[in-house]
PDB file of N, CA, C, O and CB in Angstrom:
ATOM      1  N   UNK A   1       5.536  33.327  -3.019  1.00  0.00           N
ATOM      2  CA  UNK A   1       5.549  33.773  -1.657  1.00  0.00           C
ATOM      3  C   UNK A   1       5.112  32.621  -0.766  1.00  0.00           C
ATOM      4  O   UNK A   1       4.226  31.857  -1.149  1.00  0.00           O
ATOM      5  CB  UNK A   1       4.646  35.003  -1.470  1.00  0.00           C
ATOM      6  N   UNK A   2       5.662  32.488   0.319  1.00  0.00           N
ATOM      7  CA  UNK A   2       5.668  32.197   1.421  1.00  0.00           C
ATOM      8  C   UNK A   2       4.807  32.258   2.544  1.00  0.00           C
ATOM      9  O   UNK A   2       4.582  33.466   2.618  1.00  0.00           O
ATOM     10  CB  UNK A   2       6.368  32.555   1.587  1.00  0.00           C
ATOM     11  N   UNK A   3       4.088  31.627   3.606  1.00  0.00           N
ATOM     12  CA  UNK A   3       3.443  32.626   4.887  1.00  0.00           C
ATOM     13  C   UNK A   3       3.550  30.641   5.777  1.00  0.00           C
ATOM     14  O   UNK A   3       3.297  29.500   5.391  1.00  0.00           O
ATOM     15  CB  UNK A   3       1.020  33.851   4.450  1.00  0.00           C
ATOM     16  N   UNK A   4       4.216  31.467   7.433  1.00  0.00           N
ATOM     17  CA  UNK A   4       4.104  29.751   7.823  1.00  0.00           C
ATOM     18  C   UNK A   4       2.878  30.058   8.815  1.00  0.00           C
ATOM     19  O   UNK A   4       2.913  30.997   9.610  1.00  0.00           O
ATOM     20  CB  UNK A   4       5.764  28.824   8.754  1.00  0.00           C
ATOM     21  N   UNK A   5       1.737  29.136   8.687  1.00  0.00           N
ATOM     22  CA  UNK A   5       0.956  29.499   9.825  1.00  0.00           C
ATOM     23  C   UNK A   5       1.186  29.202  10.989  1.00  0.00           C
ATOM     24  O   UNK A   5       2.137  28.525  11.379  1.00  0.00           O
ATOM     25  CB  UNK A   5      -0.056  29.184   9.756  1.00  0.00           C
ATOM     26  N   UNK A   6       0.122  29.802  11.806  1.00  0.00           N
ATOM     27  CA  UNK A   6       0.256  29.901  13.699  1.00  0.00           C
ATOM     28  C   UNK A   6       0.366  28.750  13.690  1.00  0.00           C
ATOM     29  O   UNK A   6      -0.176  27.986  12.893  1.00  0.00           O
ATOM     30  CB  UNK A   6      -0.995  30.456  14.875  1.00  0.00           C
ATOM     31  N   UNK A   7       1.274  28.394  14.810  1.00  0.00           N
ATOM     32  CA  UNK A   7       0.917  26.862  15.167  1.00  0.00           C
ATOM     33  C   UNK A   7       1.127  26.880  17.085  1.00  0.00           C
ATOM     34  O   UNK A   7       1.953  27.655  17.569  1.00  0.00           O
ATOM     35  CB  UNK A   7       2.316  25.540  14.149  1.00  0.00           C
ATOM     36  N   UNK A   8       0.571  26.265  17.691  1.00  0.00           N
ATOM     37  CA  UNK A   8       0.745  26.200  18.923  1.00  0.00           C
ATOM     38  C   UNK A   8       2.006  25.809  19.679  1.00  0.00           C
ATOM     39  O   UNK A   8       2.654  24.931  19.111  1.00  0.00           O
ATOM     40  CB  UNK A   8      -0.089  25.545  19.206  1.00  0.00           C
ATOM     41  N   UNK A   9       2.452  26.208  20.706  1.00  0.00           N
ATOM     42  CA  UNK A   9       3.714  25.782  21.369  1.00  0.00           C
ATOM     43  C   UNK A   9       4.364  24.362  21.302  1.00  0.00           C
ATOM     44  O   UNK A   9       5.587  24.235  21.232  1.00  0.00           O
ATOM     45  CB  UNK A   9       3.516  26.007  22.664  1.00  0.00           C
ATOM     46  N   UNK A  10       3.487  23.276  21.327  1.00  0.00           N
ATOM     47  CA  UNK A  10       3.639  21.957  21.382  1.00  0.00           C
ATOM     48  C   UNK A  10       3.569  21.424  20.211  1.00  0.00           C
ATOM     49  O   UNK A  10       4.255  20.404  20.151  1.00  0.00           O
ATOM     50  CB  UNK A  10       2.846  21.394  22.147  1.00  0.00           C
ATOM     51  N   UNK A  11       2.809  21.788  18.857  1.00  0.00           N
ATOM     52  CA  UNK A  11       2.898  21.679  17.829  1.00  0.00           C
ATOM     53  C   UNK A  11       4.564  21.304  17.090  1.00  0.00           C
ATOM     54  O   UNK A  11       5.536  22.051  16.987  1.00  0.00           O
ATOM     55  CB  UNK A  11       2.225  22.780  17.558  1.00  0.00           C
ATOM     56  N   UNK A  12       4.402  19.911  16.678  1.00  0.00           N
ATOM     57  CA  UNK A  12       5.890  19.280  15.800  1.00  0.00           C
ATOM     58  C   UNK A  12       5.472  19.656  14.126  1.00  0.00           C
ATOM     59  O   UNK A  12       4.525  19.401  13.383  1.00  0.00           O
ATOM     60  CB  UNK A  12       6.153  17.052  16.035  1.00  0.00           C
ATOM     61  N   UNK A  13       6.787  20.419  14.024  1.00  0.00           N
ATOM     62  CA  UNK A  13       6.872  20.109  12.709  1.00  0.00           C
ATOM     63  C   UNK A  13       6.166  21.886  11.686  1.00  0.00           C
ATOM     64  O   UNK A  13       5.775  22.754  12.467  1.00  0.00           O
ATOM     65  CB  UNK A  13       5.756  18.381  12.555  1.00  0.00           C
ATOM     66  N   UNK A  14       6.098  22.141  10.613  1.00  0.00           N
ATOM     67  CA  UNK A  14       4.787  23.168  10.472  1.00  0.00           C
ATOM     68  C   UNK A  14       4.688  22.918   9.170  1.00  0.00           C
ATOM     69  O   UNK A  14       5.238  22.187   8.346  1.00  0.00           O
ATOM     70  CB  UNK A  14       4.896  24.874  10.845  1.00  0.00           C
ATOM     71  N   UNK A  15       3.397  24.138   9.214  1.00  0.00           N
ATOM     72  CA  UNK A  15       2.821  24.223   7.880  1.00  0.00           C
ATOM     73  C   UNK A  15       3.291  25.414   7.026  1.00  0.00           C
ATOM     74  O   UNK A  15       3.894  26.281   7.658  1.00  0.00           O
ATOM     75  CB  UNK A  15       1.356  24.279   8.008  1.00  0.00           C
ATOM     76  N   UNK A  16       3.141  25.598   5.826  1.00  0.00           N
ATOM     77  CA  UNK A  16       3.222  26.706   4.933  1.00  0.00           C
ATOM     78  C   UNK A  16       1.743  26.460   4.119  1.00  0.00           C
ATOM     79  O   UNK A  16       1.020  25.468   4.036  1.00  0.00           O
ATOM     80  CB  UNK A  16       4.720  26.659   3.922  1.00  0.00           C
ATOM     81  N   UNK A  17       1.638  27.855   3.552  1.00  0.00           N
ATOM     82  CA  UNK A  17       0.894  28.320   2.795  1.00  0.00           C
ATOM     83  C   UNK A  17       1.337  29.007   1.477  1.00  0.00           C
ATOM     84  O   UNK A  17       1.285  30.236   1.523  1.00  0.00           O
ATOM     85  CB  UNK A  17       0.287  28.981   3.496  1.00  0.00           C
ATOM     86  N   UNK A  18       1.908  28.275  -0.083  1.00  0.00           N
ATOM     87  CA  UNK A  18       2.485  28.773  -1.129  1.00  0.00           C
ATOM     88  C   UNK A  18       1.370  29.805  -1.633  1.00  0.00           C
ATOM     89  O   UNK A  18       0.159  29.587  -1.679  1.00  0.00           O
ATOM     90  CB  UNK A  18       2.932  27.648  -2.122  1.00  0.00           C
ATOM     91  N   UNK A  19       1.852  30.648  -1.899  1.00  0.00           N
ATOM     92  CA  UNK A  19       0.983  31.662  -3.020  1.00  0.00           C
ATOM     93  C   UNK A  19       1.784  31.962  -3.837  1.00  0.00           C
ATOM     94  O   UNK A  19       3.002  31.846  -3.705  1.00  0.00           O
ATOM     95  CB  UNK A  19       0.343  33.012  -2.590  1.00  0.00           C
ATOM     96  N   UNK A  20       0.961  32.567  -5.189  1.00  0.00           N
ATOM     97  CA  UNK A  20       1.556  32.699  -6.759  1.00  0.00           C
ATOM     98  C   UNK A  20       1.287  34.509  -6.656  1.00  0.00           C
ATOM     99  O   UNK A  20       0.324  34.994  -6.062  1.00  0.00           O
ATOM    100  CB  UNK A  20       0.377  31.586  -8.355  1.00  0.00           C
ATOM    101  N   UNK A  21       2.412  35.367  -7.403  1.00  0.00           N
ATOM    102  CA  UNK A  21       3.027  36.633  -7.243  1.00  0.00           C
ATOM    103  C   UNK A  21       1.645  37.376  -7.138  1.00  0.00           C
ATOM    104  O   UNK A  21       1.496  38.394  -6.462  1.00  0.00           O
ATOM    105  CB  UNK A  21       4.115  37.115  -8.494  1.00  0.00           C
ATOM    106  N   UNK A  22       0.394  36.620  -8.056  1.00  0.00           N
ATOM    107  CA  UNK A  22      -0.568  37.281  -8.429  1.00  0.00           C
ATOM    108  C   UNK A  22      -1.379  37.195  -7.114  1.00  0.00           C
ATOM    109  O   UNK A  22      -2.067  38.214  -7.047  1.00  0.00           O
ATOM    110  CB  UNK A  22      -1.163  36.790  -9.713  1.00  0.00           C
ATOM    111  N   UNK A  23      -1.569  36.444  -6.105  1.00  0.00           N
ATOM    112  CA  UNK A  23      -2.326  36.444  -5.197  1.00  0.00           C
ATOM    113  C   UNK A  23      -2.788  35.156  -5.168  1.00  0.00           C
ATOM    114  O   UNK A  23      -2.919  34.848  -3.983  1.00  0.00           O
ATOM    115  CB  UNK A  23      -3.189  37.373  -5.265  1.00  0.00           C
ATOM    116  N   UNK A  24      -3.138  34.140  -5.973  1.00  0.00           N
ATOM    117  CA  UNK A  24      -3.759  33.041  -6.138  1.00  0.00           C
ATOM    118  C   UNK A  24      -3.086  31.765  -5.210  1.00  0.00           C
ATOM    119  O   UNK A  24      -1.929  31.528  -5.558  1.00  0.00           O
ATOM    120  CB  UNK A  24      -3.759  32.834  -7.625  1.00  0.00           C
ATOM    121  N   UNK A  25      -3.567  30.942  -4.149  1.00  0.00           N
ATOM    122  CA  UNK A  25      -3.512  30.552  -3.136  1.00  0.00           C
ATOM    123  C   UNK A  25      -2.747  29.074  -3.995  1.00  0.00           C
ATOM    124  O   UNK A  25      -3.211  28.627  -5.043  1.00  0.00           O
ATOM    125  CB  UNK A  25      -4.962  30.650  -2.224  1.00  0.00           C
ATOM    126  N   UNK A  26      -1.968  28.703  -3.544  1.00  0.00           N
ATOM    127  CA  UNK A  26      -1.413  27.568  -4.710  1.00  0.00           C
ATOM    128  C   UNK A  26      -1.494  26.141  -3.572  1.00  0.00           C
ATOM    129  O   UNK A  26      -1.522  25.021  -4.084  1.00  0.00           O
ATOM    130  CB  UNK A  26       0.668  28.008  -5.472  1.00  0.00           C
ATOM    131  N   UNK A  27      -1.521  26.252  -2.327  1.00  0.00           N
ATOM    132  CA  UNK A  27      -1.882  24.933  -1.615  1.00  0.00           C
ATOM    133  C   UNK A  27      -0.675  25.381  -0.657  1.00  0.00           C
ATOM    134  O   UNK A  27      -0.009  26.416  -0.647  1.00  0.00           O
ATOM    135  CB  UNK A  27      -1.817  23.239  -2.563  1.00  0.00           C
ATOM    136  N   UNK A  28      -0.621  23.900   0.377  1.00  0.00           N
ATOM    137  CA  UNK A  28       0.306  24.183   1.655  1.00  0.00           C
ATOM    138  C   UNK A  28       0.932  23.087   1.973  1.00  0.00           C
ATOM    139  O   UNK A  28       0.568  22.006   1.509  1.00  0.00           O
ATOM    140  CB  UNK A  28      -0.374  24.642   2.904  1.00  0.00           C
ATOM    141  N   UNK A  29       1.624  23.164   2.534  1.00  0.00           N
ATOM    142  CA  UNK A  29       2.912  21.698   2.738  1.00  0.00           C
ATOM    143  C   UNK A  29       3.227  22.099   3.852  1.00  0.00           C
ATOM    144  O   UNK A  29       3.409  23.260   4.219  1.00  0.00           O
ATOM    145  CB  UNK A  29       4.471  21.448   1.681  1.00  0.00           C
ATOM    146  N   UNK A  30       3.322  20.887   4.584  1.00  0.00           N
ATOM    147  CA  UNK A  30       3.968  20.295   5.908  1.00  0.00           C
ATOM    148  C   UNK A  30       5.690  20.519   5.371  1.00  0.00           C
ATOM    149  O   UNK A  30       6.172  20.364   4.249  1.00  0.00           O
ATOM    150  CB  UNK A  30       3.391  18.306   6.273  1.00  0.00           C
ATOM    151  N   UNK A  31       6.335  20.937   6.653  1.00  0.00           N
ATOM    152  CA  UNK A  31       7.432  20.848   6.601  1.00  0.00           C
ATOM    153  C   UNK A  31       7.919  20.410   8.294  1.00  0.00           C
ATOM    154  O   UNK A  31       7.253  20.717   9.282  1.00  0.00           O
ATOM    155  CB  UNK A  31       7.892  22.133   5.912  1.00  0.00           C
ATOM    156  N   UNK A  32       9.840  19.266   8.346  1.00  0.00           N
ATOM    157  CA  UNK A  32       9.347  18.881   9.676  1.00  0.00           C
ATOM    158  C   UNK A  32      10.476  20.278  10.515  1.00  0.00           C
ATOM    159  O   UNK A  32      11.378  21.022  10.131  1.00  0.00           O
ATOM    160  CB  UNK A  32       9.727  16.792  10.125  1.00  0.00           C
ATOM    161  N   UNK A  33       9.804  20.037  11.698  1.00  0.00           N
ATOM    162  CA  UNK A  33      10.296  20.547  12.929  1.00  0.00           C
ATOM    163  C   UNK A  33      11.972  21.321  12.658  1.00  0.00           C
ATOM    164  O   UNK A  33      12.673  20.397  12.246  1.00  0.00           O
ATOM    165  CB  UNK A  33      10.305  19.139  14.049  1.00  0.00           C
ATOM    166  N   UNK A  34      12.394  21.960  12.697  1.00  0.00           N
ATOM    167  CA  UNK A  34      13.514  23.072  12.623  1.00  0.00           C
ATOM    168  C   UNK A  34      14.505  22.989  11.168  1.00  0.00           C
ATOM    169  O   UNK A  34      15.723  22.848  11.066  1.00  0.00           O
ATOM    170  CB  UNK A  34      14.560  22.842  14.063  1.00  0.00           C
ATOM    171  N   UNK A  35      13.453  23.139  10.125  1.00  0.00           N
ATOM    172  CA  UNK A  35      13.731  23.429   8.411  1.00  0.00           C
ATOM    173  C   UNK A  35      13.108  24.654   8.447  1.00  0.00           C
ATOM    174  O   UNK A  35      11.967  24.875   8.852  1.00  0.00           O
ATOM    175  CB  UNK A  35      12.996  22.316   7.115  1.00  0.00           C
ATOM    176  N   UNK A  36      14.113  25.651   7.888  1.00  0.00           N
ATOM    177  CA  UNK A  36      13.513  26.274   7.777  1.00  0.00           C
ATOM    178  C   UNK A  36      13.565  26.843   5.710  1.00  0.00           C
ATOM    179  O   UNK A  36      14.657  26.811   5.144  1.00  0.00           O
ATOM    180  CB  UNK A  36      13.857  27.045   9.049  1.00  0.00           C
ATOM    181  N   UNK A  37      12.496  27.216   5.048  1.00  0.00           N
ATOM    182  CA  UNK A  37      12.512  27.101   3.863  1.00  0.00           C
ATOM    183  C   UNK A  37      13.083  28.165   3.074  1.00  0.00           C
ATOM    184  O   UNK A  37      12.610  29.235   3.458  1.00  0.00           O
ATOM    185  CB  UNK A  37      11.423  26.847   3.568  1.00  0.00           C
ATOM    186  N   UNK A  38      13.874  28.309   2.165  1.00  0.00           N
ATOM    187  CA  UNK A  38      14.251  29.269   1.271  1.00  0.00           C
ATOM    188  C   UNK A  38      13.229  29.581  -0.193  1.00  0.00           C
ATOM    189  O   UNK A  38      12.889  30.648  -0.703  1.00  0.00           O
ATOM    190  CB  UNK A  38      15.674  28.792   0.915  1.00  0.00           C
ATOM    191  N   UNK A  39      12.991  28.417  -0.507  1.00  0.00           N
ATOM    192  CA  UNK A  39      12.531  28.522  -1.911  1.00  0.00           C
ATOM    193  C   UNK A  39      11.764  27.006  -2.226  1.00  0.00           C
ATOM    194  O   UNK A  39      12.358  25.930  -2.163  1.00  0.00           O
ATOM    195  CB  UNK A  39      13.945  28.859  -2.992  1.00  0.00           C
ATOM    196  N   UNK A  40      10.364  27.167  -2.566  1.00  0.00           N
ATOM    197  CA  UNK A  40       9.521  26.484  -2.872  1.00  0.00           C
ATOM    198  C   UNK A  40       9.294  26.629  -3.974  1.00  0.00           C
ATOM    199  O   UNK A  40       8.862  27.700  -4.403  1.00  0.00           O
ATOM    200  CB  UNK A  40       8.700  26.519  -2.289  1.00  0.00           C
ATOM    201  N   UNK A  41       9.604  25.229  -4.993  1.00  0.00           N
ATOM    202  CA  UNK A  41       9.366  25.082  -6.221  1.00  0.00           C
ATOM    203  C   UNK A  41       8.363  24.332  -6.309  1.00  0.00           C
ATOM    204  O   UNK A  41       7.852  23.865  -5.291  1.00  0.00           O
ATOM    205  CB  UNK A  41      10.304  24.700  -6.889  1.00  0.00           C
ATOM    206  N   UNK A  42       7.788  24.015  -7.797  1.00  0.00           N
ATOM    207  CA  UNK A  42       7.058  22.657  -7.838  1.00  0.00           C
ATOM    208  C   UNK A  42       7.241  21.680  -7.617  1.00  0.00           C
ATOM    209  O   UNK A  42       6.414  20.996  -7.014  1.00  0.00           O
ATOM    210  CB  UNK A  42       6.742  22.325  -8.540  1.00  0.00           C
ATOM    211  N   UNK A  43       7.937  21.407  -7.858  1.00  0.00           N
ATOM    212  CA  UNK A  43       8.183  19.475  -7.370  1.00  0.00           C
ATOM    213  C   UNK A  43       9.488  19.777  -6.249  1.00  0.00           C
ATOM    214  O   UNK A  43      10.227  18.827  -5.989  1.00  0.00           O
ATOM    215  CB  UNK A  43       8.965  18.002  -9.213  1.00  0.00           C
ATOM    216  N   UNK A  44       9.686  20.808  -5.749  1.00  0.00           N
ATOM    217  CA  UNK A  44      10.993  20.926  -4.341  1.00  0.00           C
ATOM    218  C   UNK A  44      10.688  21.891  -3.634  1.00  0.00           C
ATOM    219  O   UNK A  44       9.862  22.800  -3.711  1.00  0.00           O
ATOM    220  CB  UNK A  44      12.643  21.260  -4.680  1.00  0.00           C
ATOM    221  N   UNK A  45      11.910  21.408  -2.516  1.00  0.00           N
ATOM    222  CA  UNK A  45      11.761  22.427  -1.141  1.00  0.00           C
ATOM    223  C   UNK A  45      13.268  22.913  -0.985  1.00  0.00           C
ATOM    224  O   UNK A  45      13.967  21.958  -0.648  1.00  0.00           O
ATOM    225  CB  UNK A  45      11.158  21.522   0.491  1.00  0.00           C
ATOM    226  N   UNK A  46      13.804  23.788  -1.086  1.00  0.00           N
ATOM    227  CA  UNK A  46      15.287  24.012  -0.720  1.00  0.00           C
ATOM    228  C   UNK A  46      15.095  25.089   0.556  1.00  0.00           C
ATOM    229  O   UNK A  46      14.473  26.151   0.574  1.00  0.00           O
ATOM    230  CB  UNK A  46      16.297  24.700  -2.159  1.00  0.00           C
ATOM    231  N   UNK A  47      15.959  24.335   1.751  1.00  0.00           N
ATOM    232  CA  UNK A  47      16.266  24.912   3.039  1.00  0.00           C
ATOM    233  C   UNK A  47      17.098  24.542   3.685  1.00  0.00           C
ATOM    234  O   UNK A  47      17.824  23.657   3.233  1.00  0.00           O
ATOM    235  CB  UNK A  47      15.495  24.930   3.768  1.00  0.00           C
ATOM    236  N   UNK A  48      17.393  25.213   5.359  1.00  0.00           N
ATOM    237  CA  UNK A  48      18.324  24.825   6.110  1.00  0.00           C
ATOM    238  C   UNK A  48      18.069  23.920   7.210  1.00  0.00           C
ATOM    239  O   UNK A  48      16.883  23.695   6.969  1.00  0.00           O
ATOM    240  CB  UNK A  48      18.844  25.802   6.492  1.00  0.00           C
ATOM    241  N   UNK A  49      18.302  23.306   8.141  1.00  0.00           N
ATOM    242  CA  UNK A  49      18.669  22.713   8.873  1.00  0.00           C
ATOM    243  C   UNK A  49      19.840  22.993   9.936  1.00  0.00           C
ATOM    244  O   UNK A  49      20.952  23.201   9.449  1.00  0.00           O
ATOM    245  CB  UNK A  49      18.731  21.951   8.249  1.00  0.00           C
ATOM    246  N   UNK A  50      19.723  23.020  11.223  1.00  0.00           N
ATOM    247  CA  UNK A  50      20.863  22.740  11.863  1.00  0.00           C
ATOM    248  C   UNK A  50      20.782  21.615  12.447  1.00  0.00           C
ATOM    249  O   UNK A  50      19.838  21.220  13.131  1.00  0.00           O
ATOM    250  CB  UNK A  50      21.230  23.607  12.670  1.00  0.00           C
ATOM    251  N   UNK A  51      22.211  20.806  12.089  1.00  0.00           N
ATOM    252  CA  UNK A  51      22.165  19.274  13.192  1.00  0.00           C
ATOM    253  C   UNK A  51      22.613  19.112  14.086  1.00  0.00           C
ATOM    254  O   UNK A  51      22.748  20.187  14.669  1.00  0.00           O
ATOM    255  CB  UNK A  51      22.590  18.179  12.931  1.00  0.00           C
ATOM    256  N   UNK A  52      22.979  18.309  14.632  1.00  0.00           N
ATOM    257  CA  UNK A  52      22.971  17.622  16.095  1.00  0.00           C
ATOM    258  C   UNK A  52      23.854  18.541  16.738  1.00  0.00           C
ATOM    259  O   UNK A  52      23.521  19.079  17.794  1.00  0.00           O
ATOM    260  CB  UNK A  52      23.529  15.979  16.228  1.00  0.00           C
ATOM    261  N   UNK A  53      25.224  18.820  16.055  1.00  0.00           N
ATOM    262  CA  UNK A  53      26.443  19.389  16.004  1.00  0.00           C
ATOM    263  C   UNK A  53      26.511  20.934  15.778  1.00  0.00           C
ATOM    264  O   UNK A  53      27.538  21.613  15.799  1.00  0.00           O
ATOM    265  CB  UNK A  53      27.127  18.717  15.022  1.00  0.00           C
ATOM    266  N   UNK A  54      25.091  21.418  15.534  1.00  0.00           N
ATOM    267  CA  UNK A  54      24.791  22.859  15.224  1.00  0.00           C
ATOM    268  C   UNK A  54      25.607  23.574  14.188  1.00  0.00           C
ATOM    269  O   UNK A  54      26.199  24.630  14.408  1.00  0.00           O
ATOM    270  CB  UNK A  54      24.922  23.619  16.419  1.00  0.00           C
ATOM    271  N   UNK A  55      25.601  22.894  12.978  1.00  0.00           N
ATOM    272  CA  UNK A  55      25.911  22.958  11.823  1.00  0.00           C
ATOM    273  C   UNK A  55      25.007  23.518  10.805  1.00  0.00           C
ATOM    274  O   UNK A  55      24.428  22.530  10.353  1.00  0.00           O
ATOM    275  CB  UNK A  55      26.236  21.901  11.583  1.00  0.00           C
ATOM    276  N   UNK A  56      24.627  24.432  10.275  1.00  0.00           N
ATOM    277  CA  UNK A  56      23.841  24.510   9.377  1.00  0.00           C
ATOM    278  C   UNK A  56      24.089  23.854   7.847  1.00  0.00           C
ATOM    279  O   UNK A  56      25.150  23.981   7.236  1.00  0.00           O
ATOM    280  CB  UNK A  56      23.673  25.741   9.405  1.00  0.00           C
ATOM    281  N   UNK A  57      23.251  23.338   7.487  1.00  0.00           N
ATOM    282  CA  UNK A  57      22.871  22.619   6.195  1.00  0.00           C
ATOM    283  C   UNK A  57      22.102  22.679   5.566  1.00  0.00           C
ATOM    284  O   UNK A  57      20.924  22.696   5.922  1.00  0.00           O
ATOM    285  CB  UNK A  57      22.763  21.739   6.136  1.00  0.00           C
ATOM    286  N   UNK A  58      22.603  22.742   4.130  1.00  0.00           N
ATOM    287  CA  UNK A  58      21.473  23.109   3.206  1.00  0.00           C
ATOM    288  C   UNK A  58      20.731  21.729   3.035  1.00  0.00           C
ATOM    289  O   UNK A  58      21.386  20.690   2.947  1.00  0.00           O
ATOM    290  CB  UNK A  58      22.011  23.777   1.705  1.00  0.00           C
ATOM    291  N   UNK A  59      19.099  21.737   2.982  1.00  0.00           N
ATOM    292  CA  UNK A  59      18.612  20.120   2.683  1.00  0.00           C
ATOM    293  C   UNK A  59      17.787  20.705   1.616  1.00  0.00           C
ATOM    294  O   UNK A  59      17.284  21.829   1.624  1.00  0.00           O
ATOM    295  CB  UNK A  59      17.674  19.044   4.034  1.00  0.00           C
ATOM    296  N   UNK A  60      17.687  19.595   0.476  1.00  0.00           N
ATOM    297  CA  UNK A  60      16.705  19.786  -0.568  1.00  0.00           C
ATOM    298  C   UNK A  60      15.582  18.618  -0.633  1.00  0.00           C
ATOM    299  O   UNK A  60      16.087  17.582  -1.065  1.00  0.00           O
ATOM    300  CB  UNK A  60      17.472  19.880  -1.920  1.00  0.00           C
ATOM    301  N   UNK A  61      14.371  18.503  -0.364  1.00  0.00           N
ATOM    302  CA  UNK A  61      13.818  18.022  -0.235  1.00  0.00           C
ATOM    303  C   UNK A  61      12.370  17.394  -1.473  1.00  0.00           C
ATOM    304  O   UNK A  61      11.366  18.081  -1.657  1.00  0.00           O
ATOM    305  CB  UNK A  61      13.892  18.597   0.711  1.00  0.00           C
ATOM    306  N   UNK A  62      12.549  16.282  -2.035  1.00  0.00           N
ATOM    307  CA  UNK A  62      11.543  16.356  -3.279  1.00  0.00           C
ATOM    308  C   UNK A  62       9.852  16.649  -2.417  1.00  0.00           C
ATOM    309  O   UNK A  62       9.502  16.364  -1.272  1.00  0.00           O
ATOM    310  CB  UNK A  62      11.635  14.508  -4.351  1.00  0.00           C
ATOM    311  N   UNK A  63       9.147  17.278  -3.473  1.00  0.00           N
ATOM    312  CA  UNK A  63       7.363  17.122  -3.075  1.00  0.00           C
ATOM    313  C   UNK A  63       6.708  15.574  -3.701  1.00  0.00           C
ATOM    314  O   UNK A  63       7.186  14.702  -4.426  1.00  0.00           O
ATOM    315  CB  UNK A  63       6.288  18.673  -4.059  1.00  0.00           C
ATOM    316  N   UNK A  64       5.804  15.696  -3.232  1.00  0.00           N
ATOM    317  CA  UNK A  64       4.969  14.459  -3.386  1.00  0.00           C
ATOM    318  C   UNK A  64       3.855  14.884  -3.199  1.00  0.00           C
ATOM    319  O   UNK A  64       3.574  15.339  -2.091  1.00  0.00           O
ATOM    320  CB  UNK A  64       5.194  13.336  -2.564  1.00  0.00           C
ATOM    321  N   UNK A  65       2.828  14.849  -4.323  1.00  0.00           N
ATOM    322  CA  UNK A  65       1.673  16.313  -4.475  1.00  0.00           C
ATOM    323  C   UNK A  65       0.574  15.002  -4.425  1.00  0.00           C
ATOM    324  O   UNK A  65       0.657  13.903  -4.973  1.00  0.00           O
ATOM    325  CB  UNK A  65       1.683  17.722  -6.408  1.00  0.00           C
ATOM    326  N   UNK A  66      -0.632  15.645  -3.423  1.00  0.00           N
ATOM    327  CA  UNK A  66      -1.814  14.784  -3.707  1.00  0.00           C
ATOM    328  C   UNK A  66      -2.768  15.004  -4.076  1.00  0.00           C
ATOM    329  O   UNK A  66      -3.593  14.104  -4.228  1.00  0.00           O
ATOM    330  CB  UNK A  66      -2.192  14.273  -3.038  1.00  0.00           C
TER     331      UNK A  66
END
């Protein structure tokens, strides 16, 4: 599961908050400015995008865990 937190009007870009089915808080990742996420794996991010041209696109994105 999923949850994106509040973020303020002027705020670029957001955050998520991953959790595991059981409840257990698994950490949070930045994601940028108008992605929006389908499915958060371990080491990936699969979502959409619309570009310049207002196209939607699927982008897959690797993690980089610290």
């Amino acid at each position: 599961m999923r949850a994106e937190r509040y973020r303020l009007p002027w705020d670029r870009g957001t955050q998520w908050d991953v959790v595991a089915p059981d409840g257990r808080w698994l950490g949070s990742i930045a994601l940028p400015e108008g992605f929006r996420p389908f499915e958060i794996g371990s080491d990936y991010v699969l979502g959409s995008r619309v570009d310049e041209l207002g196209v939607e696109r699927l982008v897959l994105f690797g993690l980089i865990k610290k």
